[in-house]
N, C-alpha and C positions, 0 to 999 in steps of 0.2 A: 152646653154653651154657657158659660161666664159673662154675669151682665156688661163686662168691658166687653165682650166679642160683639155688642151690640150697635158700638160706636161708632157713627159716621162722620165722613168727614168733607169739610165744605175749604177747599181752598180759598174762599176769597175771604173766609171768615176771619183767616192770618191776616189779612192786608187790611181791613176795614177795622176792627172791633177798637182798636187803640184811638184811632178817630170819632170814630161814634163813640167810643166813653167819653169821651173829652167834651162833646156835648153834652151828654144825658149828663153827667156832672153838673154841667148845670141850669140845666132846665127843668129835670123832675125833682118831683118835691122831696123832701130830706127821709120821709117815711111813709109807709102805706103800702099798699099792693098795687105792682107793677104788674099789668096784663101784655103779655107778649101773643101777637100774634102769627101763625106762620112761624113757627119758631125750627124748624127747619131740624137740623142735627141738634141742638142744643147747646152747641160751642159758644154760641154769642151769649145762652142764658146764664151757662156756669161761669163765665168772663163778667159779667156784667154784673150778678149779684154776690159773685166772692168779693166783690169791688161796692158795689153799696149795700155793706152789711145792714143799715137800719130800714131797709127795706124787703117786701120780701116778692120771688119773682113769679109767675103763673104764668109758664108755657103752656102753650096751646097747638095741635098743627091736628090737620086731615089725614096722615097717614100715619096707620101703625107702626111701622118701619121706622118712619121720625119721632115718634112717643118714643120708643123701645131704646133708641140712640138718644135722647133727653135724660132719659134715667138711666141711661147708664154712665152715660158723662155727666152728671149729678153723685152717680154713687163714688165715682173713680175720683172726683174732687171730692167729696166728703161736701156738698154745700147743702147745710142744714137749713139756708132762707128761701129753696126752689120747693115749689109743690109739685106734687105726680102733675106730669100734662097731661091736660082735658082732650078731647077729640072737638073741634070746634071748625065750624063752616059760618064763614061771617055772610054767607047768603039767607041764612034762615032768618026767618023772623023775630026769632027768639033765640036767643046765643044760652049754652050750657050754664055758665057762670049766672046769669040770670035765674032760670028753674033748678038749677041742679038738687036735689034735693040732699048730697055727702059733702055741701058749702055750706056751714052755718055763717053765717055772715056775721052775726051777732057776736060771734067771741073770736072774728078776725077784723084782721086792718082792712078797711073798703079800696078798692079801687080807686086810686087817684089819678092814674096815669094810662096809655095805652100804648105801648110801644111796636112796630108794624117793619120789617125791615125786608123791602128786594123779593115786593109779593104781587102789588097791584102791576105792574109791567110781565108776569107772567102768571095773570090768570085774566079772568074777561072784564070787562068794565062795570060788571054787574058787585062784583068781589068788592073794586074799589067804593059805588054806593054802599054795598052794605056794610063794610068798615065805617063809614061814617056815620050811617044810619044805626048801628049798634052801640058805637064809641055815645052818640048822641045821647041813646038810652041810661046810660051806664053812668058815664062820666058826670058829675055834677059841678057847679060853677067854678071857673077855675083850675079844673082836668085839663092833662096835660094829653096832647095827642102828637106822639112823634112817628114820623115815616124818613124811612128810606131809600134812595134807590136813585136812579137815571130818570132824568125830566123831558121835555121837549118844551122850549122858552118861546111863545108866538109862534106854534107849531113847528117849531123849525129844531134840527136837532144842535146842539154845541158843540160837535166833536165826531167827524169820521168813524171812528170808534166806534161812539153810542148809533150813528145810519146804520152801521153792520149791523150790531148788536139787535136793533127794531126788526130789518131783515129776515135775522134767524128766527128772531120770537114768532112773527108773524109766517113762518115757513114750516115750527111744530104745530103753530093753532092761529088762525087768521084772524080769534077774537082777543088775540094776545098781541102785548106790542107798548113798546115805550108812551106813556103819557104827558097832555098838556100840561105842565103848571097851572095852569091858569086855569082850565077846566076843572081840577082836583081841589085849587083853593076854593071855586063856587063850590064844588060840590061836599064841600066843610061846610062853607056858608051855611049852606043851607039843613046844615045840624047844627046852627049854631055857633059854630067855631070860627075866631077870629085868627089869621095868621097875622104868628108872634114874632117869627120870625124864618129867615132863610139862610142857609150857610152852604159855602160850598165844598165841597169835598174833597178828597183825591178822586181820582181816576174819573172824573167828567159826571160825578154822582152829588146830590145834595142830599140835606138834611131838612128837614119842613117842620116846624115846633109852629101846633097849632093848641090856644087854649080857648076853653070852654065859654061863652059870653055868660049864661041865664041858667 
């Protein structure tokens, strides 16, 4: 097997990524190390940093199968700014990138940013605390924390659509399921994080640019 046989591929990754650059253009900082989380196939990672060269990208996901599709669609673009992805569970106490001991940190660009894209609506609510509770760790004054995904605005959802869509989530795993806004920006809060801003998206989905107070 050929590292391209390795590639997966996420259809929504085609409709969304050109939007979401257009924000991350301009919210995250001009250089430093971008932490992606959930990064899924890697489509979004090699899109995103063959597009901000002065930056460099750190995917991350749970499954070996999504490692294996990152570096391969890393190697098929030739993007010289993506690091091997880490294995990382943002429920642990202590995230990879923190202890790892094959990070010298020292003679790289620190984390500036945190980048999260169409994760907290299908895993538990626990995923979503510890996203922030990690970013928290990590990020220092001024970190940028972007998410993406379908919201539910005063619990109420925006769009027939995204009712379905909660539906299913909640029919593979009943601890899965479209989230508050409102619940998500406390639960920034409370790492600190002020929300900078909100944007809305295609397809009944936002963009949430939350940065670091202290």
């Amino acid at each position: 097997m050929t590292p391209q046989d390795a590639r997966q591929y996420a259809p929504a990754t085609g409709r969304n990524r050109e939007p979401i650059l257009e924000i991350l253009l301009q919210v995250l900082p001009e250089s430093g190390t971008i932490l992606e989380i959930a990064s899924g196939t890697g489509e979004h990672a090699v899109f995103f940093a063959s597009r901000l060269k002065d930056c460099l990208w750190l995917p991350t996901d749970t499954s070996p199968q999504s490692r294996a599709s990152i570096i391969a669609w890393t190697e098929y673009f030739g993007c010289d700014n993506v690091y091997t992805p880490l294995e990382l569970d943002v429920t642990e106490p202590v995230w990879v990138v923190e202890n790892d001991p094959l990070i010298d940190w020292s003679n790289t660009e620190p984390i500036v940013a945190i980048v999260n894209i169409n994760m907290i609506h299908i895993s538990p609510w626990s995923a979503c605390l510890g996203l922030m509770a990690g970013a928290g760790r990590i990020l220092k004054a001024g970190g940028i924390l972007y998410l993406y995904g379908p919201f539910k605005q005063g619990y109420e959802h925006t769009a027939p659509s995204n009712a379905a869509f909660d539906e299913y989530l909640r029919a593979q795993n009943r601890k899965w399921g479209i989230r508050n806004l409102d619940d998500v920006v406390e639960a920034a809060r409370a790492e600190h994080f002020i929300s900078k801003q909100i944007y809305q998206m295609p397809a009944n989905n936002l963009s949430l640019v939350f940065e670091r107070s202290i």
